[in-house]
C-alpha positions as CSV (number, residue, x, y, z in Angstrom):
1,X,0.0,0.0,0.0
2,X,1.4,3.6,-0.9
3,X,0.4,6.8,0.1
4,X,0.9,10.1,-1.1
5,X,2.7,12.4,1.1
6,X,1.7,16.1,0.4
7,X,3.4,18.0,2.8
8,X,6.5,16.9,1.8
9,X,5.6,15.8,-2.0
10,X,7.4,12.6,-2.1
11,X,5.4,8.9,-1.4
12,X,5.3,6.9,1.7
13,X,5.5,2.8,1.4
14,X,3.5,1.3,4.4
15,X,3.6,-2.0,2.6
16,X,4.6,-3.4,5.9
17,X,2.6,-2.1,9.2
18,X,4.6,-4.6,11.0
19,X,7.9,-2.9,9.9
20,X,6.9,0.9,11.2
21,X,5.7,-0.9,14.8
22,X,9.6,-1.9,14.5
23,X,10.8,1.9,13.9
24,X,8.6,3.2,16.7
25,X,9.8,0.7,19.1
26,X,13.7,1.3,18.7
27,X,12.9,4.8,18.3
28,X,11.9,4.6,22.0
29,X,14.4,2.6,23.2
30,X,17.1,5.1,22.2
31,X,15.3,7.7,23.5
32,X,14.7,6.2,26.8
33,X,18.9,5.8,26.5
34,X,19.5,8.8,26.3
35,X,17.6,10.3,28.9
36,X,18.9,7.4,31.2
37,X,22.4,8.3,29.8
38,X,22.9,5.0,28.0
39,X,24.8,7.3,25.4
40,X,26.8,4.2,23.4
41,X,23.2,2.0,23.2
42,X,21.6,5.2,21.9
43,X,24.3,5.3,19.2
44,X,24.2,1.7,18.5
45,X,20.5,2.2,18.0
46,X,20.5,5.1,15.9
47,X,23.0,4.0,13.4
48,X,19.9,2.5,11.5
49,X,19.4,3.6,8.2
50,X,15.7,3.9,9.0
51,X,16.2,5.7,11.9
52,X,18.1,8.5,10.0
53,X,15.6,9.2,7.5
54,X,12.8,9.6,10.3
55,X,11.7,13.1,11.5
56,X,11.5,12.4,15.2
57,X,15.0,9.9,14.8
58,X,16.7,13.0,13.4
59,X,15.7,15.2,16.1
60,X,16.9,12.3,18.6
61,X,20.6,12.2,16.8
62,X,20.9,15.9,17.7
63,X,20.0,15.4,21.6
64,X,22.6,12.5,21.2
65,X,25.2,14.3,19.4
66,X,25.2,17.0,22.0
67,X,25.1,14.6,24.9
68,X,28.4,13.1,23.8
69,X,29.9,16.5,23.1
70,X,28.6,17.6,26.6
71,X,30.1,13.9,28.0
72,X,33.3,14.2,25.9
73,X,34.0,17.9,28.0
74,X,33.8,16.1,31.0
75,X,36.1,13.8,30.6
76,X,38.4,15.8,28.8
77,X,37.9,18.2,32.1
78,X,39.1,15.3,34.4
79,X,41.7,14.1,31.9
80,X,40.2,11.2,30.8
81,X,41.5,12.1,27.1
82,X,41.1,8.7,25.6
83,X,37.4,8.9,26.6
84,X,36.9,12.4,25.4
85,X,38.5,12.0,22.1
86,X,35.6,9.1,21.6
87,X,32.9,10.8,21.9
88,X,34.4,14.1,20.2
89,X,34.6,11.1,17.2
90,X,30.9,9.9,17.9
91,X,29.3,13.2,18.1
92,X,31.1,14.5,14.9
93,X,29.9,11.0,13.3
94,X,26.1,12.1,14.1
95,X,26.1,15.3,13.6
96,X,29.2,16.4,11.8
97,X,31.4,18.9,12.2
98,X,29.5,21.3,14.2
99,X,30.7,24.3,16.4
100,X,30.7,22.3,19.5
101,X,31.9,20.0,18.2
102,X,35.0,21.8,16.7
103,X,35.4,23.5,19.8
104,X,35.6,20.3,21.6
105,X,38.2,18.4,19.2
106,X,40.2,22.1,19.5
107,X,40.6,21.8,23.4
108,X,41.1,17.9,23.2
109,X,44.2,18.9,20.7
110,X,45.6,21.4,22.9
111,X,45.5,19.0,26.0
112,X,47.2,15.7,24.2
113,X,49.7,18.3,22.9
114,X,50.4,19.5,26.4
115,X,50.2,16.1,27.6
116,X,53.1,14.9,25.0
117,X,55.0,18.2,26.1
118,X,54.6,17.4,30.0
119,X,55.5,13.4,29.3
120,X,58.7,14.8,26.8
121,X,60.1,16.6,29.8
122,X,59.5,14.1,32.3
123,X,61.0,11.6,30.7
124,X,64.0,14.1,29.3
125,X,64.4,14.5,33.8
126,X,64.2,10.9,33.9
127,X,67.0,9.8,31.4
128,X,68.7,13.1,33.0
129,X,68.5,11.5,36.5
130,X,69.5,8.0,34.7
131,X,72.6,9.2,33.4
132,X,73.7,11.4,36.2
133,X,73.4,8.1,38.9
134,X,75.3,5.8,36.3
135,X,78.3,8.5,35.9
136,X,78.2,8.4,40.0
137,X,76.5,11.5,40.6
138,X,73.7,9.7,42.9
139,X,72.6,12.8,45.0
140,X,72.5,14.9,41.4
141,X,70.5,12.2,40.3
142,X,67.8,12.2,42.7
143,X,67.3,15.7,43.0
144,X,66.5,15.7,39.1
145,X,63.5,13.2,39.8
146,X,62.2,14.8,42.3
147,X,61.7,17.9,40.3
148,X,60.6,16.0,37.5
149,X,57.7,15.2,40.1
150,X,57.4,11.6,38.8
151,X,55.8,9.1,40.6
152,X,55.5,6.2,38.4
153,X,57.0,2.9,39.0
154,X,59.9,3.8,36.2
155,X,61.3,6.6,39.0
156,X,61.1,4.4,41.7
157,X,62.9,1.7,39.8
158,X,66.0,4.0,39.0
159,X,65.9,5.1,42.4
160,X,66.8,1.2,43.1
161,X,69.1,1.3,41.1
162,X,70.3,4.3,42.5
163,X,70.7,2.6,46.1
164,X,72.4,-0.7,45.1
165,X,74.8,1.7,42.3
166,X,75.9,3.8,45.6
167,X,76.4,0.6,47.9
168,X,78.3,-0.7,45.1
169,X,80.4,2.6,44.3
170,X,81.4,3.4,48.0
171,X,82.6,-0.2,48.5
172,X,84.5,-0.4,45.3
173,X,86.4,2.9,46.5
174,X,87.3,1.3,49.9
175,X,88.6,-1.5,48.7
176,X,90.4,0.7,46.2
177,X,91.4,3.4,48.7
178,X,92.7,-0.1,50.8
179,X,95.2,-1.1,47.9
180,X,96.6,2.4,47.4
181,X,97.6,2.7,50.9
182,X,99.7,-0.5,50.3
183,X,100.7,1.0,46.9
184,X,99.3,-2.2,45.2
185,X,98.2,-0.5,42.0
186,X,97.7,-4.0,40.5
187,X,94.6,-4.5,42.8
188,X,93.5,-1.1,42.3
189,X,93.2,-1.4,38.3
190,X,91.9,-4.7,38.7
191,X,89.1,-3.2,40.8
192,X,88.4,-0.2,38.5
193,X,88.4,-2.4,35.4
194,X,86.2,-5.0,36.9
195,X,83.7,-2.4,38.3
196,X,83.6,-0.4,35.4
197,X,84.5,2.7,37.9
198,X,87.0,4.2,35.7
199,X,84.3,6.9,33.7
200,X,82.1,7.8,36.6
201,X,82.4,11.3,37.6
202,X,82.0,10.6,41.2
203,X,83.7,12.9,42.9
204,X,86.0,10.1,45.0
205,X,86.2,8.4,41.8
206,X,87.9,11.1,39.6
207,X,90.2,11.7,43.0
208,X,90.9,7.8,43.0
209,X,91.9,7.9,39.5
210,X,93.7,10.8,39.5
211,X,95.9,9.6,42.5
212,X,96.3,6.0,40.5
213,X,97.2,7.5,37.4
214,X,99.8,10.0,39.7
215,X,101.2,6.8,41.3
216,X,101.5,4.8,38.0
217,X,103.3,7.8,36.1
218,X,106.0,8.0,38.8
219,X,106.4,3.6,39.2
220,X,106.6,3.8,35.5
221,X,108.9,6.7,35.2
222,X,110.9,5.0,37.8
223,X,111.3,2.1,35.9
224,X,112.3,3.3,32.6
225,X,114.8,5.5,34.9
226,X,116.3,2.3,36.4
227,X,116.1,0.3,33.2
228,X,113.5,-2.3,34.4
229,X,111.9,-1.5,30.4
230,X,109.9,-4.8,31.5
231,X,108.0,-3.9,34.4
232,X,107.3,-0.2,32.8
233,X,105.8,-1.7,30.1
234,X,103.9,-4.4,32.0
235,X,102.6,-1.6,34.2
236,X,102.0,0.7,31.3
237,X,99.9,-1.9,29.5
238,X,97.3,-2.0,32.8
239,X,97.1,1.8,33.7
240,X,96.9,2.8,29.9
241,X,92.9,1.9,29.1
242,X,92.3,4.1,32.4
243,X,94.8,6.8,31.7
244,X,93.8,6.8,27.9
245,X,94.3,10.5,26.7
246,X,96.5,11.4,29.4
247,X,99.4,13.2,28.0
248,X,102.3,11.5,30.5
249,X,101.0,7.9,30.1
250,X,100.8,8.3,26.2
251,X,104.7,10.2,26.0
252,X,105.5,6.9,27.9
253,X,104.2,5.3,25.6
254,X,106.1,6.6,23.3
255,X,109.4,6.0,25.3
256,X,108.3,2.3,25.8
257,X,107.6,1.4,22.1
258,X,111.1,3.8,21.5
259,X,112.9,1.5,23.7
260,X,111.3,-1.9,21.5
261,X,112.0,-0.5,18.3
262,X,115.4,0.0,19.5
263,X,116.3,-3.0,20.4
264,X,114.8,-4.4,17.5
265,X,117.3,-2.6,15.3
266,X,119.9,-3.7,17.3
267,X,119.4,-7.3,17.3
268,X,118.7,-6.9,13.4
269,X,122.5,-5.8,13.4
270,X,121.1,-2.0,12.7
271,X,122.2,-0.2,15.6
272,X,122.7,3.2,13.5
273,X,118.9,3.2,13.4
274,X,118.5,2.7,17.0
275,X,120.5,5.9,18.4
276,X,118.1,8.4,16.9
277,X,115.1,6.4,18.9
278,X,117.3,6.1,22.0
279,X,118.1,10.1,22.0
280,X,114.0,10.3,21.5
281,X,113.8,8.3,24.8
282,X,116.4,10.5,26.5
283,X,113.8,13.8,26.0
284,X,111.0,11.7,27.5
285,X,113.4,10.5,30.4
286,X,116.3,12.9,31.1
287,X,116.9,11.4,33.9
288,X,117.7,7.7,32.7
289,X,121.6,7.4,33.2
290,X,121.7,4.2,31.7
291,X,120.5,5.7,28.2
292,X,123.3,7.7,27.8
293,X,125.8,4.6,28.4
294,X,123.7,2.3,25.8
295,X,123.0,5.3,23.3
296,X,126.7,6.0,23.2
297,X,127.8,2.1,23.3
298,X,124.9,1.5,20.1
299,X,126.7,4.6,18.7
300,X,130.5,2.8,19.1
301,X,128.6,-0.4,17.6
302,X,126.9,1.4,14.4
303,X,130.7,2.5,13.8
304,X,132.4,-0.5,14.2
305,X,130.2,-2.2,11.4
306,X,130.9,0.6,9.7
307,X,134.5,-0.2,9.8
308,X,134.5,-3.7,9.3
309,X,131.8,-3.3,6.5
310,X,134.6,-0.9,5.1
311,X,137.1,-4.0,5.3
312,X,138.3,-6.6,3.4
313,X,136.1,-9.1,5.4
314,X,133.2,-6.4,5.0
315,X,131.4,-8.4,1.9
316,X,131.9,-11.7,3.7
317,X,130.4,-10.4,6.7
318,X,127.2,-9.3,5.0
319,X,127.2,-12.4,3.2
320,X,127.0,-14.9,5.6
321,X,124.8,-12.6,8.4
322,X,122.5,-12.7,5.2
323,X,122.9,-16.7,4.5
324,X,122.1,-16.8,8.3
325,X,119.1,-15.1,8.4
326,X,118.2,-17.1,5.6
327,X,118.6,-20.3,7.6
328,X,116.5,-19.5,10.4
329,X,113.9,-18.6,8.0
330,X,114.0,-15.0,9.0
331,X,115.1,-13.1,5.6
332,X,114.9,-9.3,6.1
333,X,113.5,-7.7,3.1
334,X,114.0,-3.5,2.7
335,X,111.0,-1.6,1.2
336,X,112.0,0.3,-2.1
337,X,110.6,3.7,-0.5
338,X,112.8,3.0,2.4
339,X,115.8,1.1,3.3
340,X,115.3,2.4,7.3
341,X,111.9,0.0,7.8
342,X,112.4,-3.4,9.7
343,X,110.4,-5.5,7.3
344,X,111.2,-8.7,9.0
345,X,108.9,-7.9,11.8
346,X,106.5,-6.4,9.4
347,X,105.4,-9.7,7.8
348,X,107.2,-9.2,4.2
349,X,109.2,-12.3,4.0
350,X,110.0,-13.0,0.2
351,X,111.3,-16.6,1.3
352,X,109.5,-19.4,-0.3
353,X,106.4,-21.2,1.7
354,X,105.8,-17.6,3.0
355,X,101.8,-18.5,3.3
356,X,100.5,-14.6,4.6
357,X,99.6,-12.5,1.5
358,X,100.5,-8.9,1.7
359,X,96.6,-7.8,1.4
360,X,93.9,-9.7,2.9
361,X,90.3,-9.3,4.2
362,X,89.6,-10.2,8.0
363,X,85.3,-11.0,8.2
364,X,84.9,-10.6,11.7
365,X,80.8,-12.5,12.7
366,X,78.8,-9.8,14.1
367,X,81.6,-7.3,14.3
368,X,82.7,-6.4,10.4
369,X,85.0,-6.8,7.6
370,X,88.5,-5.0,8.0
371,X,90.9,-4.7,4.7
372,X,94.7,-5.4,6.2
373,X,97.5,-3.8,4.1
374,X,100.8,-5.5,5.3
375,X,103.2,-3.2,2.9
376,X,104.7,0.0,4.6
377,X,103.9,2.2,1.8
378,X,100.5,2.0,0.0
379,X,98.2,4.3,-2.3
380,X,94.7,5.3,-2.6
381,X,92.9,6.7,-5.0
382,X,89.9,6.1,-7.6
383,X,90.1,2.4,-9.1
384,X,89.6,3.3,-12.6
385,X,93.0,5.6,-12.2
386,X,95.8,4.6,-14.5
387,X,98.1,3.7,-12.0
388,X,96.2,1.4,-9.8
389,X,96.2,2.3,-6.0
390,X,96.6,-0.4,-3.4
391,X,93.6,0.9,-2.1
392,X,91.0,1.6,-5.3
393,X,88.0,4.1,-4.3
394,X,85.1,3.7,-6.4
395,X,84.9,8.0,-7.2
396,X,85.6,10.2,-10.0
397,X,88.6,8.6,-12.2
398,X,90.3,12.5,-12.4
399,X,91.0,12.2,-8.6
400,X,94.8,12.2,-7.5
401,X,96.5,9.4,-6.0
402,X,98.0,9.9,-2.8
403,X,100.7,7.9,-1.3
404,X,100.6,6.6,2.4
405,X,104.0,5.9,3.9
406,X,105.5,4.1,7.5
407,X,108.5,5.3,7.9
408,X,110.1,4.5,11.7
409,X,107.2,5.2,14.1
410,X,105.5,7.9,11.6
411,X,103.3,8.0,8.6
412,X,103.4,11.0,5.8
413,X,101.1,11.4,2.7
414,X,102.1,12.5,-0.3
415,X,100.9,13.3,-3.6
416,X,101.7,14.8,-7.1
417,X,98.4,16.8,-6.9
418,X,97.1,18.9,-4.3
419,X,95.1,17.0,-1.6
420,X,93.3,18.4,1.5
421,X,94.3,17.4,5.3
422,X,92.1,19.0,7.8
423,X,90.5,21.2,5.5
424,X,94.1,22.9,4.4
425,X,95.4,22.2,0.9
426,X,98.7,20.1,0.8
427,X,100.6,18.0,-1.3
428,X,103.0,16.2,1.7
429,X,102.3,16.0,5.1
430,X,102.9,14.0,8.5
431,X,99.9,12.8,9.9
432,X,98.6,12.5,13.1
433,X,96.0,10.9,15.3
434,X,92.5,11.9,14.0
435,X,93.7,13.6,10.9
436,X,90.6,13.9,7.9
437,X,91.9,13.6,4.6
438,X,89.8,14.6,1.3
439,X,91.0,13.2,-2.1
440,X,87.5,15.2,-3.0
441,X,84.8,16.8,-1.1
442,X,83.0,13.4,-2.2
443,X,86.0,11.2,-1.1
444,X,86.5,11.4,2.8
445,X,88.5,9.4,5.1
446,X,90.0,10.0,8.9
447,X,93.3,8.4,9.7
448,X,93.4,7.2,13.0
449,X,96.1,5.3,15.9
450,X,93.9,3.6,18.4
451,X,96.8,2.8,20.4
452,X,99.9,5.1,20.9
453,X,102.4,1.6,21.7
454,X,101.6,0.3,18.6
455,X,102.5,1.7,15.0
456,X,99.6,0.4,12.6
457,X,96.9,2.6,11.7
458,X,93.7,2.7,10.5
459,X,91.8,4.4,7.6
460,X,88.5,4.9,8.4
461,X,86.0,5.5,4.9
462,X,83.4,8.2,5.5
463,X,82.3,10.0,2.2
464,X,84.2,7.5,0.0
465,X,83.9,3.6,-0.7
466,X,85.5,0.2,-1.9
467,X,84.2,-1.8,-4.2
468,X,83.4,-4.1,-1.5
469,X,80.6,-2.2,0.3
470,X,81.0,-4.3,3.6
471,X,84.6,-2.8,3.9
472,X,84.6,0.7,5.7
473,X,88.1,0.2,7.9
474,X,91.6,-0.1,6.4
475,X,93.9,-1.4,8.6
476,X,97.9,-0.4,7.7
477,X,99.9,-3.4,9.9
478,X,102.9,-2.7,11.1
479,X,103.7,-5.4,13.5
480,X,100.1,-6.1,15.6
481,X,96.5,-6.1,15.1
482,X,94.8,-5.3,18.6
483,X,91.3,-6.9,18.8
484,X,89.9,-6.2,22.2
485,X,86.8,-4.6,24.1
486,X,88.0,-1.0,24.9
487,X,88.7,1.8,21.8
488,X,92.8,1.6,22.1
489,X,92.1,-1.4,20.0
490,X,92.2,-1.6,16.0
491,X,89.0,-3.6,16.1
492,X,86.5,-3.3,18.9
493,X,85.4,-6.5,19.8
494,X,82.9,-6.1,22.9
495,X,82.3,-9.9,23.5
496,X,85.9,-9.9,24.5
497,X,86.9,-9.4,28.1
498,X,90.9,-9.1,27.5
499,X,92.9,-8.1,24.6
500,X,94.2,-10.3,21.6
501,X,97.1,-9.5,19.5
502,X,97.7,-10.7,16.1
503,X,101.5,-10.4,15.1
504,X,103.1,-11.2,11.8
505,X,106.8,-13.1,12.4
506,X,108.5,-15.3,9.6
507,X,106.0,-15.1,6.9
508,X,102.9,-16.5,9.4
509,X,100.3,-14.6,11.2
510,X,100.2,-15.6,15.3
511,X,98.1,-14.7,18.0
512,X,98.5,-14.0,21.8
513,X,95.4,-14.7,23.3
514,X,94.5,-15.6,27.2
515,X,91.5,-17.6,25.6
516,X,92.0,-21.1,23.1
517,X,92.7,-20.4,19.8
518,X,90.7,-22.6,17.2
519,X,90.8,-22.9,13.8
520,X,87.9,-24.7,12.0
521,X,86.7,-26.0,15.3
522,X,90.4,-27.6,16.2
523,X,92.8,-26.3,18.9
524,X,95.8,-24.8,18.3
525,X,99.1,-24.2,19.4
526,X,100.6,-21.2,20.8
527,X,102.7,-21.6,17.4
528,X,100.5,-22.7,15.0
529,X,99.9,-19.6,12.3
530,X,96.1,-18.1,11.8
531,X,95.3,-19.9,8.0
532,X,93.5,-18.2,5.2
533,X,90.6,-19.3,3.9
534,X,89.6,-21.4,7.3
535,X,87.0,-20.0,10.2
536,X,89.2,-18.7,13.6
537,X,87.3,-18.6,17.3
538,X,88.8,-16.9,19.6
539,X,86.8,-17.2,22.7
540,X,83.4,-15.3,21.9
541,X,84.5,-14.0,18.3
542,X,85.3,-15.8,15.2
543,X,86.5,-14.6,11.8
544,X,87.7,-15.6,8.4
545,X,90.8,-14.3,6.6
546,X,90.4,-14.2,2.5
547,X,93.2,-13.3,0.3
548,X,92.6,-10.3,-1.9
549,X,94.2,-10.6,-5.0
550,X,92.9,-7.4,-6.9
């Protein structure tokens, strides 16, 4: 059955009487909702396509509209923002975007963005007050969170932590403070190492290192002024990772690895070479007496070879000191930039069965992939160039070539074509710790010495790349490769707890670890060489060694 509707011009279908009876009865139910303030029902109801096109359920959505927008102010006036923000969404869904209901979405806005603002700064005193009780400063710490006026359960678990870091710190320091007293500084670095003491900025702490770092200098100074190069060094080695940037320890340092080199040259039948080290480690340590007898008596030596070199017997001298170095296996090969570099030590044996290639990849598991350069003078520069660098850069072919060079315990770059160091235009320079070199504003790299007693260095790639893209350290090995969990190491290796070195002797590559060495799952001996091609574990890390032979 239709009827005509002449109010409104348009037809009404009451084909089903059943169907309005229906309409009226949910219709009622939503009202009586609302007026019980059964809000969500109501807008369960209403969301009828029925109910919509009905006079008296239109009037109803815009009771309901404006009885969440009323609801949604409440909460959003007792910060219930989640809430609010629902039935801002509802009311905008009935009614659409109204005035109140723009006003109300405005102010719920402004709060969360307050809100993030409050929780940003709490949690910036927080991390604040985190920091602050991990570097030692407990008291610092605590003040912070209590103006940070945080009460949740994150606050009172740093303030915990606080408590059982301070009980920790002041009995670390007593036992520490115990040792000094008996000038043991063994126990007192073992303590600071195995605490982890040795950055806070506690105030007994920085006073505890200072007087251990004090103590060390003078023992060590001692040492070197009484000869005992053994027990300066051994001492050195333990005080250094604390001391590290301190300007005493690192010109000891420099006095120790002197004194090495030195006696290096000497037992290579090279004294000549070792006087200008030994007068280095006279500045350092003026008051060594013994230097001045051994510089002179190396000085007496150099001559005397001199002489006898001079001699009739001079070419059978060389002759058989070379047939005998030969024997051993221990043929000492001079570099064509410069005859003044112990290669022997350096790993650049040219007797046959010498099995450790002069450029190599390491591919350390979770750690990286290290290019190692064994030759004391190497070049980089774009890989297309016409002179192919030891060290090809994938940049423009036009760039120069520069030339890196060890010579003694220092390293220069050259080249033909002006380079930039440090942002200043150069062509030759000596480099130093932390130098940034630019072949290009494109091609970047930073030269770097982790370690002050050891002569390799590193290139570190920053705006320029190998052709292997898994390579971004180069590391130039003079004698060692330190792999260890502190940054005076080449490689930082975190899942170690002590230091291994890698050393190149006789044409092998060895290593001096306190953990068992194994290679493809197979102990090895404190003299069995580090193969290519086969996986090494050493303790917690293991790597590979590949030959590169572009």
């Amino acid at each position: 059955m239709v009827k005509l509707d002449y109010r409104n011009n348009r037809k009404v279908a009451f084909d089903n009487p059943g169907r309005n009876a229906v309409l009226i009865l949910r219709l009622k139910q939503a009202e009586t909702a609302v007026a019980d303030g059964r809000l969500d029902e109501a807008f369960e109801i209403v969301q009828s396509e029925q109910i919509r096109q009905h006079r008296r359920g239109q009037k109803l959505i815009g009771r309901l509209a404006r009885a969440f927008a009323k609801r949604g102010q409440e909460n959003l006036e007792a910060e219930r923002i989640q809430l609010a923000l629902g039935d801002c969404n509802k009311a905008e869904k009935l009614a659409g975007n109204t005035e109140e209901v723009a006003r109300l979405r405005s102010a719920i806005c402004s709060e969360m963005e307050q809100r993030r603002i409050r929780d940003q700064h709490r949690s910036f005193k927080v991390n604040q007050a985190r920091r602050n009780i991990q570097d030692g400063r407990i008291s610092v710490g605590r003040a912070i969170l209590d103006e940070a006026e945080d009460s949740d359960s994150q606050a009172g678990i740093i303030l915990q932590q606080a408590n059982v870091a301070r009980l920790e710190l002041n009995e670390a320091i007593a036992k520490a403070e115990q040792a000094l007293k008996r000038n043991d500084l063994d126990s007192v670095i073992e303590i600071i190492v195995q605490t982890g003491i040795g950055k806070n900025k506690n105030d007994k702490v920085v006073e505890l290192v200072a007087r251990l770092k004090s103590l060390a200098i003078e023992q060590i100074r001692e040492n070197l002024n009484t000869g005992r190069i053994d027990r300066a060094q051994s001492l050195w080695q333990k005080v250094s990772p604390i001391a590290n940037g301190t300007l005493e320890i690192s010109e000891l340092g420099t006095a120790l690895n002197h004194c090495r080199r030195a006696a290096e040259y000497v037992a290579a039948g090279r004294p000549r070479e070792a006087v200008s080290l030994l007068r280095k480690v006279k500045v350092i340590c003026p008051a060594a007496k013994w230097l001045g007898t051994v510089t002179e008596q190396t000085r007496q030596a150099a001559e005397l070879l001199d002489e006898l070199a001079a001699s009739p017997l001079g070419l059978d001298i060389s002759s058989g000191a070379a047939d005998e170095k030969e024997t051993v296996g221990e043929k000492i090969n001079y570099s064509p930039a410069d005859n003044k570099l112990i290669q022997h030590e350096r790993g650049h044996e040219a007797g046959a069965g010498s099995s450790l290639p002069a450029k190599f990849v390491m591919q350390m598991d979770g750690v990286g992939s290290f290019l190692i350069l064994r030759e004391g003078r190497i070049t980089v520069g774009p890989i297309s160039s016409s002179a192919r660098p030891t060290i090809g850069l994938m940049a423009d072919p036009n760039l120069p070539v520069a030339t890196i060079e060890r010579v003694e315990d220092d390293y220069f770059i050259r080249s033909s074509r002006p380079i930039r160091v440090n942002d200043v235009t150069t062509t030759d320079k000596l480099l130093i710790d932390g130098d940034r070199i630019a072949l290009s504003p494109r091609c970047r790299m930073k030269f770097h010495i982790p370690n002050p007693a050891s002569t390799t260095a590193m290139l570190i790639l920053s705006g320029a790349r190998l052709g292997r893209a898994d390579v971004r350290h180069i590391i130039l090995m003079d004698r060692d490769i330190l792999i260890g969990p502190s940054g005076s190491n080449h490689i930082l290796a975190e899942a170690l707890d002590k230091t291994v070195t890698i050393y190149a002797q006789n044409g092998r590559l060895l290593c001096k670890a306190a953990q068992k060495v194994l290679v493809d799952d197979k102990p090895a001996g404190p003299a069995a060489s580090l193969a290519i091609d086969k996986q090494i574990r050493i303790g917690q890390i293991s790597f590979v060694l590949t030959k590169v032979t572009a």
